[in-house]
Every structure is written in C-alpha cells, then in structure tokens.
N, C-alpha and C positions, 0 to 999 in steps of 0.2 A: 793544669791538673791532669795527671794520668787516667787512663783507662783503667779500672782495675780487669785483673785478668780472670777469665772465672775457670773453674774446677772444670774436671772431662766428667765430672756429673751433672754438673749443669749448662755446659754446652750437650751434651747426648740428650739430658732433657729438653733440652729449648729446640733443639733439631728434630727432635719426635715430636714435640707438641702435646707431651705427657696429660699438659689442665686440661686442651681442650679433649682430649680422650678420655680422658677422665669422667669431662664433664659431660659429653655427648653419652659417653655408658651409662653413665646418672650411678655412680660408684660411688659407695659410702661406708661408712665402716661394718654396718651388717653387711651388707651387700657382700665384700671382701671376705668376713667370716663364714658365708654360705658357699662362697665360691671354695674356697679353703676345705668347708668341713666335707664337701664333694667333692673336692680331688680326691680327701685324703681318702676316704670311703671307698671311693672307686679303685683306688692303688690297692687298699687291702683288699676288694675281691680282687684285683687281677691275684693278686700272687694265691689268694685262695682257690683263685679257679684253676692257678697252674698245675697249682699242688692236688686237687682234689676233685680232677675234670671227671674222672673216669666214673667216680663217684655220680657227678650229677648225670652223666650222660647213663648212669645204670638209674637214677629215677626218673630220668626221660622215659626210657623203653618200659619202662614198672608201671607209669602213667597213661604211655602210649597204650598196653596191652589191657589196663584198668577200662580203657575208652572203647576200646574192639570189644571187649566182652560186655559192653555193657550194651554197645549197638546191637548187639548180637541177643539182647534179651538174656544174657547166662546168668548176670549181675544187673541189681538196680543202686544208682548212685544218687542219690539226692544232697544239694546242695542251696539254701535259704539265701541267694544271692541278695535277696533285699536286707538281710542281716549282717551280710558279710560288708554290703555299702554302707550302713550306718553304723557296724562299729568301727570303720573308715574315715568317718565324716565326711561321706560320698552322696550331695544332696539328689537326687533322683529326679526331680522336678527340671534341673536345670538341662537335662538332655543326660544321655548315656555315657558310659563309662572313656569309653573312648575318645568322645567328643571333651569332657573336662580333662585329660590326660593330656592332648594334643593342647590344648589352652595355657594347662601347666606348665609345658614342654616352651611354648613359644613365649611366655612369658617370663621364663627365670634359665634362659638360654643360657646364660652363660654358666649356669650352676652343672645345666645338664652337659655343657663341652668337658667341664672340669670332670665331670664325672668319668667319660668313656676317655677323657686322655688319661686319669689317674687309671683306670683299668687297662689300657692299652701300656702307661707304663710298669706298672706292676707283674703285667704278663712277661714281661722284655725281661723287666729286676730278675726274678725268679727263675 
C-alpha cells in the first residue's frame, strides 16, 4: 500500500504543530472573533491617528492647559469619578481602576497584541 502524500498545507501544519497551539491558546471560535474584532479596531485608529494626530495632540495641550488652571485655582473642574465607574460597569469593591485594567490586559492578551499591531499597521497603511 502507498503512502499517501499529503498537501504543503498539511505538512506546514503538522510541522508548526498548529492543534497543539491551538490548543495550549485554549482558541475558540469567540476567542478568534475578539481577536479579529481588535485587530480590526486597532488598524482603523492607526489610520485615524495618522490622519488626524494633529488634532488630538491639540486636545492634549487644551486638557494639559484645562489641568494648569485648575491647579492654579483659576478654574474648578469637578468630575463624579464614581459615576463615571458604574456607568462603566467598573465594580469599585474589587480594587481600583488600574488594578482591574491590568487584570483585563493579562487576561485577554492576545486581544490586546491584536489591537496595538492593527494600530501599528494601520499607521504604516496610511
């Protein structure tokens, strides 16, 4: 009986070891849709950020200058950070903002890789 011969798709597979990468990601079909829907998010800011940097970097300094005057007592800026967490769905109890962000981050990593390479390509597109 012959060998059958197999495809340069499925030798390239069986030489990466595609399943158990797969499997070791723990990669599922949501999984693949978030990774996706963060690239693509991220590509359209790069090319928005290429296009219309000047822009945010002028409400940088507009926000920078809002903060000097307001240390300065010229301006008072009040903001309900505890409203702004729950219409977030930002639970408060569980520790501070940062401390769940970083949890986020290290948990659905490869959404956020997807993310800064779609912006990284998008910059380049553009």
């Amino acid at each position: 009986m012959e060998a059958q011969e197999l495809s340069w798709f499925e030798r390239t597979k069986q030489g990466l070891k595609l399943d158990t990468v797969v499997d070791r990601l723990d990669l599922n079909r949501t999984k693949m849709i978030e990774i996706a829907v963060f690239g693509a998010i991220g590509f359209l800011i790069g090319i928005l950020w290429k296009k219309y940097s000047q822009y945010v970097v002028a409400g940088v300094i507009f926000v920078a200058i809002l903060v000097i005057l307001q240390h300065l007592e010229i301006i008072n800026i009040f903001v309900n950070w505890q409203a702004v967490q729950e219409m977030c769905g930002f639970d408060a109890s569980k520790g501070d903002f940062s401390t769940a962000s970083w949890a986020w981050i290290k948990c659905h990593f490869l959404s956020v890789l997807a993310f800064v390479l779609g912006i990284s390509i998008g910059v380049k597109v553009s």
